[in-house]
C-alpha positions in Angstrom: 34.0 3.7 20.7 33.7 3.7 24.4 35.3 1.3 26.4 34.7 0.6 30.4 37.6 -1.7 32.1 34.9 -4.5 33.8 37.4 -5.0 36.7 37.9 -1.9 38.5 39.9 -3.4 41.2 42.7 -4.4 38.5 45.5 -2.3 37.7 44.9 0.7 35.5 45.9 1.6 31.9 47.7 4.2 31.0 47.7 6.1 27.6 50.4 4.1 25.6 49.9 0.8 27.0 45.6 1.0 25.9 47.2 2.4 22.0 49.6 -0.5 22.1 47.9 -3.0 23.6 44.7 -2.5 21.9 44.9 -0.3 18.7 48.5 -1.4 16.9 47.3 -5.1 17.0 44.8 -3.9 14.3 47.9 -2.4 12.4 46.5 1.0 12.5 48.9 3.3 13.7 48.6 6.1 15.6 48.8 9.2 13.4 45.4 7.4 11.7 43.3 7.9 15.5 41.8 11.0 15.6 41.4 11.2 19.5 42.1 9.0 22.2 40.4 10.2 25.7 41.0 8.8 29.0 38.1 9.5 32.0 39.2 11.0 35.2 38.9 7.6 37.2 40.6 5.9 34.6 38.4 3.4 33.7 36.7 4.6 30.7 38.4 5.5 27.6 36.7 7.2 24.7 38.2 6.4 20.8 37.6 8.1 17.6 39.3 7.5 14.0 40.1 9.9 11.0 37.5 8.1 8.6 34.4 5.8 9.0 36.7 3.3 6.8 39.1 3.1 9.4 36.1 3.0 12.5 35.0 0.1 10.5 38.6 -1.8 9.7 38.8 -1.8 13.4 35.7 -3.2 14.3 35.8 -5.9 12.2 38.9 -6.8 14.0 37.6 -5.8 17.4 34.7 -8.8 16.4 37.4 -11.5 15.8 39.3 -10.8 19.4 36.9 -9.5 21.5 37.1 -13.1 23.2 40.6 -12.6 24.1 42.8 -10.6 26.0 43.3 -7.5 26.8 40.0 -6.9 24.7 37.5 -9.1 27.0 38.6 -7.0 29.9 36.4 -4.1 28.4 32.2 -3.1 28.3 32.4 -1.7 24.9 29.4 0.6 23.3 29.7 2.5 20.0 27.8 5.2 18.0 28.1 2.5 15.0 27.1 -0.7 13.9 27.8 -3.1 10.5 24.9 -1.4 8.0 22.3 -3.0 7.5 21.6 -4.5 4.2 18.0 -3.3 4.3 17.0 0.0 2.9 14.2 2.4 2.2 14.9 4.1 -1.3 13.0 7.0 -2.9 13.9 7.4 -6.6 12.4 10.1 -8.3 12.1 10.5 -12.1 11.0 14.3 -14.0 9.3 12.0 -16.6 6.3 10.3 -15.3 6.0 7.8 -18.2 8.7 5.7 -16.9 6.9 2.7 -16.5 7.2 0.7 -12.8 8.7 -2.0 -14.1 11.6 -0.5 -15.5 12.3 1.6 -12.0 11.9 -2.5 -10.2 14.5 -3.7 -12.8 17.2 -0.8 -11.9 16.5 -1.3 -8.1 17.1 -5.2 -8.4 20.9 -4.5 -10.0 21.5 -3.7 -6.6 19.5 -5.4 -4.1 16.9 -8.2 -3.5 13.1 -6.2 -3.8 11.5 -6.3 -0.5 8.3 -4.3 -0.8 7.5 -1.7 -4.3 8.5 0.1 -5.7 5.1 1.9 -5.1 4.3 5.4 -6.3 4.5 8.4 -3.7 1.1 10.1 -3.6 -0.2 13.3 -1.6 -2.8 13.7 0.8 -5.2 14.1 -2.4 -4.0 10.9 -4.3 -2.0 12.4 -6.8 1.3 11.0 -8.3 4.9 13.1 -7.3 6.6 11.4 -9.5 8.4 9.3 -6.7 8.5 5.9 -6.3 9.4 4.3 -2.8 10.7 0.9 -2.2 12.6 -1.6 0.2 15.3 -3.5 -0.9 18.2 -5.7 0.5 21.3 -4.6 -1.1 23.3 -7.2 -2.7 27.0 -8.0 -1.2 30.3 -6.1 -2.7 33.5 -6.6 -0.9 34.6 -3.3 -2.8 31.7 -1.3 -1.6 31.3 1.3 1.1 30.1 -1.3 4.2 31.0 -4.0 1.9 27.5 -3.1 0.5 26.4 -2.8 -3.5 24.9 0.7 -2.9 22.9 2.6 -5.9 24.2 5.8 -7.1 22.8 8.9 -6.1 21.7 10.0 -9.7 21.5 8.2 -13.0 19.8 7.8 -16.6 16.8 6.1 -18.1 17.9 7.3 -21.6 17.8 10.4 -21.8 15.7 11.0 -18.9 17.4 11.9 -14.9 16.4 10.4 -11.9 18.0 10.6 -8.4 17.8 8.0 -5.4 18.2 9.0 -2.0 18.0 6.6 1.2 19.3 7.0 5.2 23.1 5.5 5.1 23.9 6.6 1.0 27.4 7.2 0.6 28.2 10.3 -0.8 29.3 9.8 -4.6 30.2 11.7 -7.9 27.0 12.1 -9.9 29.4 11.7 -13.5 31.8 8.6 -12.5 29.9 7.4 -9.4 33.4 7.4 -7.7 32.9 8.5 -3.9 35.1 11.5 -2.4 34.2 14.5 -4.7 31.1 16.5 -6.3 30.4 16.0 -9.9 31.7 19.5 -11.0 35.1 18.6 -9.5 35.3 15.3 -11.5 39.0 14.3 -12.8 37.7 12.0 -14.9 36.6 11.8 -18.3 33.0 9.3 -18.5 31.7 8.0 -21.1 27.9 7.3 -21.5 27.9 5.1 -24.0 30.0 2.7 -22.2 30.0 3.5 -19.0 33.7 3.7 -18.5 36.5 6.4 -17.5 39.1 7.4 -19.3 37.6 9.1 -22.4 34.6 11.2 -24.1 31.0 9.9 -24.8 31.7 11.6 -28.8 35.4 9.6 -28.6 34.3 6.0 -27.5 34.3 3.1 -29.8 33.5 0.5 -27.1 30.5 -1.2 -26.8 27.0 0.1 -26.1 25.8 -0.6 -22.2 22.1 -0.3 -21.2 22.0 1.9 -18.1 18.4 -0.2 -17.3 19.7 -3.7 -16.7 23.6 -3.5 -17.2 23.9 -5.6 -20.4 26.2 -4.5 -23.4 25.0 -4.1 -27.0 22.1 -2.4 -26.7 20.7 1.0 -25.1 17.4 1.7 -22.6 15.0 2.3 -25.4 15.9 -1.2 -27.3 16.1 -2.9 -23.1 13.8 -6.0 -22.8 13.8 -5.9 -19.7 11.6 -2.3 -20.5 8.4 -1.7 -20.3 8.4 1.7 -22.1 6.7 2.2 -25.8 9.6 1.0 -27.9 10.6 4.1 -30.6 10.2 3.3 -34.2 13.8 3.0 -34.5 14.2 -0.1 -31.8 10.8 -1.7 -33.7 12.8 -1.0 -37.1 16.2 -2.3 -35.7 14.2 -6.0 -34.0 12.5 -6.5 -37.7 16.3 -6.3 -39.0 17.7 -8.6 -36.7 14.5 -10.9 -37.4 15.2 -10.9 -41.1 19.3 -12.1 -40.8 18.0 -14.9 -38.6 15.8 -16.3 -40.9 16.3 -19.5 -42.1 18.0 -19.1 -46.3 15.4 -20.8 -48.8 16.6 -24.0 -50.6 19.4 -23.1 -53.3 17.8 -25.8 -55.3 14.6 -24.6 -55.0 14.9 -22.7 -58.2 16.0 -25.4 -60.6 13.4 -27.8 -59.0 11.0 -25.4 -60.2 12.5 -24.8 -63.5 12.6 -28.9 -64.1 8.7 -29.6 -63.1 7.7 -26.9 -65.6 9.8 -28.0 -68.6 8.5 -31.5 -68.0 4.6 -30.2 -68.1 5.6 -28.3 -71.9 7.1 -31.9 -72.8 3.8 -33.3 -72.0 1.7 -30.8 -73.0 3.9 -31.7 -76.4 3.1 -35.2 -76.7 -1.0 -34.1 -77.3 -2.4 -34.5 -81.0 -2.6 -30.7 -82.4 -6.8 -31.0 -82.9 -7.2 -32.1 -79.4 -5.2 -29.6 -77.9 -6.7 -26.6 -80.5 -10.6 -28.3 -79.7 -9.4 -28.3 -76.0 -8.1 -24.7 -76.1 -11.4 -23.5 -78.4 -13.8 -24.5 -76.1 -17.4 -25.8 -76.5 -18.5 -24.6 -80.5 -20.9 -21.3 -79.9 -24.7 -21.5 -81.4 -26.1 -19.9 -83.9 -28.1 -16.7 -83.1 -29.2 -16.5 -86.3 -32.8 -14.6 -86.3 -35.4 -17.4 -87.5 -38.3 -15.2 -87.1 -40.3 -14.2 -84.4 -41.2 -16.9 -82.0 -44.3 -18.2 -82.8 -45.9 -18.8 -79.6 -45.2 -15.0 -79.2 -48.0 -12.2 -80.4 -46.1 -9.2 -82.2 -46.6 -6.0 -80.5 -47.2 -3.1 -82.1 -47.2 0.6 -81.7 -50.5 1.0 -81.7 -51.0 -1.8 -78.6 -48.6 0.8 -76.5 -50.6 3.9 -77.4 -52.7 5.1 -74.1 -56.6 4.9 -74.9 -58.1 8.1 -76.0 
């Protein structure tokens, strides 16, 4: 941060009255300032901190007082402003069969879609296997810049895919924790659950979809998906459509039971010829031969023989 006293004709600071007079109200102390710098005129001090966490804790209280004194008595410029919330994000995927949708519903767990995601192409219109999109990441008061930033790498299933945009804090590509490389990793992760603290073959928590964030189910069985389901998902949907049915009427049987008995009563009650003539049918004729039919000539052998 650069500060420029406005009044030049005014008394000049010195080194420990600017650090108490205008970093310790913030309640950082000194050891935490990485260099303090004081121009040859005296009127323009230059400040830096140990961490950006730190830059930022102080601006944030440099926004509330910068009304009052001593800290209206100073131009001040810096190399860094609150982040923005909007961002230009790349994801790229090494299977090209995840559909659009499902890389639209992954961006939108962290941010509000502006524009895309819309597929990366070369100067000859073929497909990279990169999507690009602008989003406005959602609020977190426990995020780096208070921002709900995406993680550098994650998993569709079984398939990788990495996001990169200007601003991404740097963050472990096993626990998502900032501060240290994934081979360095203290922690133990689980994939199943998505938690610390023990093995993906050990874990006897609850299934998390690394798609849209909901427990009980995985990214092939999502429905927020647009991927082909497996024949397993399809298998495991008719299951759960079967235990929801409606159960059939216990009485249904017995109903069923009662009508027929009371059709064999009736049936009963019939006189035994009428129900024998009934189940006999219409009496069949008599093909007895009678003779040839008179209005019919005979034929004969001899009428078939071909003329000679």
């Amino acid at each position: 941060m650069r500060w420029e006293v406005k009044d030049k004709a005014g008394p000049k600071l010195d080194r420990d009255l600017f650090l108490d007079k205008v970093i310790k109200p913030a309640g950082i102390p000194g050891e935490e300032v990485l260099s303090w710098q004081a121009s040859a005129s005296g009127w323009i001090f230059l400040l830096s901190f140990i961490t950006h966490t730190l830059y930022r804790k102080y601006w944030e209280f440099f926004q509330g007082k910068k009304g009052e004194k001593p800290f209206n008595s100073f131009n001040i410029s810096t190399g860094w402003e609150p982040a923005s919330t909007e961002k230009r994000i790349t994801v790229e995927m090494t299977n090209p069969h995840i559909p659009d949708r499902d890389i639209a519903s992954l961006l939108q767990r962290y941010g509000t879609n502006a524009n895309g995601p819309n597929k990366v192409r070369d100067k000859r219109g073929i497909w990279n296997t990169t999507w690009q999109a602008i989003i406005n990441l959602h609020k977190d008061p426990a995020g780096r810049d208070r921002l709900r930033h995406p993680p550098a790498s994650f998993y569709l299933g079984a398939d990788e895919g990495k996001i990169r945009y200007p601003g991404q804090p740097f963050t472990c590509r096993k626990c998502q924790a900032m501060g240290h490389k994934g081979m360095d990793c203290p922690e133990k992760y689980c994939r199943i659950c998505r938690q610390t603290g023990h093995e993906t073959s050990r874990c006897t928590g609850k299934k998390v979809c690394n798609l849209c964030g909901g427990e009980g189910h995985t990214y092939y069985q999502c429905p927020k998906s647009d991927r082909p389901r497996t024949y397993a998902a399809a298998a495991a949907e008719t299951l759960a459509q079967k235990t929801t049915r409606p159960k059939l009427d216990p009485t249904a049987n017995a109903k069923v039971n009662a009508l027929m008995k009371a059709l064999r009563e009736e049936a009963q009650k019939i006189p035994e010829p009428t129900r024998r003539s009934n189940l006999k049918g219409p009496a069949p004729q008599d093909h007895k031969s009678s003779g040839p039919d008179p209005e019919v000539e005979p034929t004969t052998v001899t009428d078939l023989a071909p003329p000679t």
